[in-house]
C-alpha positions, -999 to +999 in steps of 0.1 A: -862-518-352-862-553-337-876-553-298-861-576-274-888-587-251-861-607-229-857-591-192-820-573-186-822-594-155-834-633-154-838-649-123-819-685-120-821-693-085-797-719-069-759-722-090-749-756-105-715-770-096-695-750-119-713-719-113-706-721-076-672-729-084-671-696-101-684-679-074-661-693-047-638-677-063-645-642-055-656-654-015-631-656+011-647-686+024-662-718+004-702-713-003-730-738-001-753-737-031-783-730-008-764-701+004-761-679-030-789-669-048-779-666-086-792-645-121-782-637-153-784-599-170-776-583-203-752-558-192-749-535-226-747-541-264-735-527-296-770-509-302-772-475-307-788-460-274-814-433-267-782-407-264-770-418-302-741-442-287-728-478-293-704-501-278-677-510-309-674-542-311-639-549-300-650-531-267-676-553-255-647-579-261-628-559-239-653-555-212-661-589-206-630-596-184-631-567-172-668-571-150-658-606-136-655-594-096-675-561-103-704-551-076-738-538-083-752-510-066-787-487-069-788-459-093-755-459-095-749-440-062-711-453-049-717-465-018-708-498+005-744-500+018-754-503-017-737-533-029-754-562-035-744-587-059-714-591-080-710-605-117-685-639-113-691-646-152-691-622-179-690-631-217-705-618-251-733-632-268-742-629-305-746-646-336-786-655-331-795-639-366-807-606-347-791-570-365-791-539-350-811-506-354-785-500-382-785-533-398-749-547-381-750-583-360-767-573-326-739-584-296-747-579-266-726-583-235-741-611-206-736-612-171-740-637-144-738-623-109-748-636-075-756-622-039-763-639-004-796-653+009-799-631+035-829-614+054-819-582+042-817-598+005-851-614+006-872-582-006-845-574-033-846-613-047-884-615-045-882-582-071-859-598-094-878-632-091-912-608-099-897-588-127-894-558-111-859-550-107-851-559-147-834-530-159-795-521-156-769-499-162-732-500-162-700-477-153-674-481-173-647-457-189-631-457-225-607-444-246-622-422-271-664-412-286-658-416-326-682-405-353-699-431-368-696-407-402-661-395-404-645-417-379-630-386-359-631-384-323-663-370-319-665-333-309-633-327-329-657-332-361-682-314-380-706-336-373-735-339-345-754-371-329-787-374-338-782-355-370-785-376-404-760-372-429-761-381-465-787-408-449-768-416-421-777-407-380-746-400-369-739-414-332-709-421-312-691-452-312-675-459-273-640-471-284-612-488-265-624-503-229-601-493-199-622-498-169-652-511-157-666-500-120-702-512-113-732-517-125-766-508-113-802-513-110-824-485-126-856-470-138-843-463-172-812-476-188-798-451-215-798-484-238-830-498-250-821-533-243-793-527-208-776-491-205-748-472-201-745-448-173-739-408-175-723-404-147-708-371-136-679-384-157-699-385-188-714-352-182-681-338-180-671-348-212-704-339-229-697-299-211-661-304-224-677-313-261-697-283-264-677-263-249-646-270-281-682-270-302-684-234-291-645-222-295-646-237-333-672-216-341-661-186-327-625-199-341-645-202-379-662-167-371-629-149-366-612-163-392-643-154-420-639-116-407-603-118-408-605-127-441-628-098-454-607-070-430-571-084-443-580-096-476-544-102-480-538-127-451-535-159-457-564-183-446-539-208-431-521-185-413-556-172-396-568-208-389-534-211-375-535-179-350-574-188-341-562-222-332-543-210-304-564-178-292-587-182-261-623-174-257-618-140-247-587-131-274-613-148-297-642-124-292-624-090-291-605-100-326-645-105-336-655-075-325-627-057-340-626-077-372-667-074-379-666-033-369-636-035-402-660-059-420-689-037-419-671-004-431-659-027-461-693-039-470-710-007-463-717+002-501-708+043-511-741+063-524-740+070-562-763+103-561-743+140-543-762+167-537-737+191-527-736+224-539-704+223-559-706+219-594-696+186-607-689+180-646-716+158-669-694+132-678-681+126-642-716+129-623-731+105-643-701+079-641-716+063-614-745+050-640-721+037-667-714+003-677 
């Protein structure tokens, strides 16, 4: 695993020509060069994180546009008060030899971004120029988490992050960029080298994983004790009707199927002691091969 020692943030201090031209841009009014204080950032890559995800690719691509005029904030908390610089150049950078944890070409996606020399800014530029505001994080939104094994949407598959398969950590590959909101200064980025946020977005969508996680099962639980109560359903037709049964329908056709299942596996004793006479060749049938 290849460690970048390279700051998410770098300090560059007053813009050149064409930076500020950049810049002026996004102002309502024309900026002097003494009034803007300037740095570059690594905003995310195509890594796998610390949560077993990656930026594809063609995303990264995507996002580039898409942070040009974006604001930074704190911790990602949404708030005006909070915003204190904004991105003006965005572009992604590769092709330097380095691979990723997996082996693929590392790409990483770079930022420029620029805030006013103000009295309030002072303490916030003298971190950055000291190294301690370094890490980031960014907001964005996609289209679809696929497996990196099967290349299903993730959740809808068998497979797990962090699990290996056949030699192979499965993770989620972030796919199809349609948004891209802020970007903040943290503690601890979810990616190793920048970081993607987990918002209360994100934490929606991991409930809403394990939460169809938890109806397969019980969907794959049904249908094995439907199949030993009614050997003579078809196994189709049960995925079928479990596919469109809710939790609740779900667990009372388990509880009714496993009570049948049980009686069915419950084995019949092979020794009677009853008082009733019962003929040699018929008592000892149970023994015969």
């Amino acid at each position: 695993m290849q460690i970048s020692k390279d700051a998410a943030v770098k300090a560059i201090g007053v813009p050149e020509e064409g930076e500020l031209a950049l810049i002026n841009r996004l102002t309502r009014r024309e900026l002097m060069a003494d009034e803007v204080y300037t740095f570059a950032l690594r905003l995310c890559d195509n890594d796998i994180d610390r949560d077993f995800e990656r930026f594809d690719d063609s995303t990264l691509d995507q996002l580039a546009p898409m942070f040009v005029g974006v604001s930074g904030v704190f911790d990602h908390q949404w708030s005006a008060k909070g915003q204190t610089a904004r991105i003006y150049r965005a572009e992604v950078v590769g092709g330097d030899g380095t691979v990723t944890t997996d082996g693929r070409p590392y790409r990483y996606l770079k930022g420029w971004a620029y805030l006013m020399r103000t009295d309030e800014n002072a303490a916030l530029i003298a971190e950055i120029d000291g190294g301690i505001k370094r890490e980031v994080s960014v907001g964005c939104a996609v289209e679809k988490v696929l497996c990196s094994v099967c290349g299903g949407e993730l959740g809808d598959c068998p497979h797990e992050k962090g699990e290996e398969y056949d030699g192979q950590v499965c993770h989620g590959v972030l796919t199809g960029a349609t948004d891209a909101y802020e970007w903040s200064f943290v503690a601890v980025p979810a990616q190793r080298k920048a970081g993607v946020i987990k918002s209360a977005g994100r934490r929606m969508e991991d409930e809403a994983r394990l939460g169809r996680k938890y109806l397969k099962g019980l969907r794959r639980e049904m249908v094995r004790l439907a199949g030993i109560a009614e050997p003579d359903a078809e196994h189709r037709l049960l995925e079928k009707v479990a596919d469109r049964l809710d939790e609740e329908e779900l667990l009372g056709l388990i509880k009714l199927y496993r009570g049948k299942a049980d009686k069915l596996l419950v084995g019949g004793v092979q020794l009677s002691y009853g008082e009733q006479a019962v003929p040699p060749e018929i008592a000892d049938g149970a023994f015969l091969i």
